[in-house]
N, C-alpha and C positions, 0 to 999 in steps of 0.2 A: 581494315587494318587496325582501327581502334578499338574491335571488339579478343581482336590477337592480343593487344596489349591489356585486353582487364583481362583474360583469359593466364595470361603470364602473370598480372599484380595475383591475383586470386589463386595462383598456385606457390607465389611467392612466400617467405618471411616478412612480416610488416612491423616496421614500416619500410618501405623502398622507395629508393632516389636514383633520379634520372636527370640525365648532366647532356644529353643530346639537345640540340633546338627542335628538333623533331619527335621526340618522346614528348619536350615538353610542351609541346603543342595540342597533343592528342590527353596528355593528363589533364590539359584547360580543357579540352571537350567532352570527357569523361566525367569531371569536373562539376564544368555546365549542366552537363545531362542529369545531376543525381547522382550517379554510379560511383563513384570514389570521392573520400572524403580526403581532400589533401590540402599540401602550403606550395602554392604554386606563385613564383616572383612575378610582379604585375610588368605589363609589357613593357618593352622601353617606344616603341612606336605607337601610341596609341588610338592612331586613324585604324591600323590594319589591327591589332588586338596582338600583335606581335614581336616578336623580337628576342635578344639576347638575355635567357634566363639565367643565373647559374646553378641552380638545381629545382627541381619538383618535388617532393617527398609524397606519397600516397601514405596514408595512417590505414583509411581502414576500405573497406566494398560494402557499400550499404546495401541495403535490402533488397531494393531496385536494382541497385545493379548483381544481385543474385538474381534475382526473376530473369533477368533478360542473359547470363549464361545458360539458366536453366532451358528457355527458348532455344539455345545453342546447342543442347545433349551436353553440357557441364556438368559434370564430371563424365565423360567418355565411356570411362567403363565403370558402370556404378557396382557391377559383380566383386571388384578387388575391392578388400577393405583398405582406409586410408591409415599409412604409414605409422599413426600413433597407435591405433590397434595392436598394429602388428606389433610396437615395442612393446606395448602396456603387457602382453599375456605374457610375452618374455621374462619381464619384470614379474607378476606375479609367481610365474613359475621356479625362476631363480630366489622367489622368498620362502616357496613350501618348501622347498628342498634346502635349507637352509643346514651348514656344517653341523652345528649344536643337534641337530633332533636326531640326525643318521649317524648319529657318531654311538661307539658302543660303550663308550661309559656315560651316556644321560639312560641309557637302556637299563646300567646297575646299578642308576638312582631310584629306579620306579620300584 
């Protein structure tokens, strides 16, 4: 279940915050482990390591914790290019083609 949730931070926007007692239990183990670098509230129980946080925030997925998705087939389908790709050619394409160049009076400047 902990590796669902860096699986979700990792395909998230960062930084993200998590207001569950349950989230924020698995982001202290995540945490622990290396895998996310985050600001997680210290427990209010401190025999069990647990208790009522009011949020977690995750910043970033270190390194480590990419190796051990990558163990997981992270990203799933590595054949689809990722999302900014697909904006980026967009974006260039909408600059070659730009109003000023196809228009017919920069054509009876030349």
């Amino acid at each position: 279940m902990t590796m669902n949730l860096l699986r979700q931070i990792a395909t998230s926007r960062l930084p993200v915050s998590f207001y569950r007692p349950e989230d924020i239990d698995q982001v202290r183990i995540l945490r622990a482990a290396g895998l996310v670098v985050a600001l997680v509230p210290a427990p209010t129980n401190p025999l069990s390591l647990a208790g009522d946080g009011l949020a977690a925030q995750v910043l970033a997925v270190t390194q480590k914790g990419r190796e051990e998705l990558a163990k997981f087939d992270y990203p799933q389908s590595p054949s689809r290019p990722p999302l900014w790709r697909q904006r980026m050619s967009r974006i260039v394409t909408r600059r070659r083609r730009s109003p000023s160049s196809d228009s017919p009076t920069s054509a009876r400047m030349q």
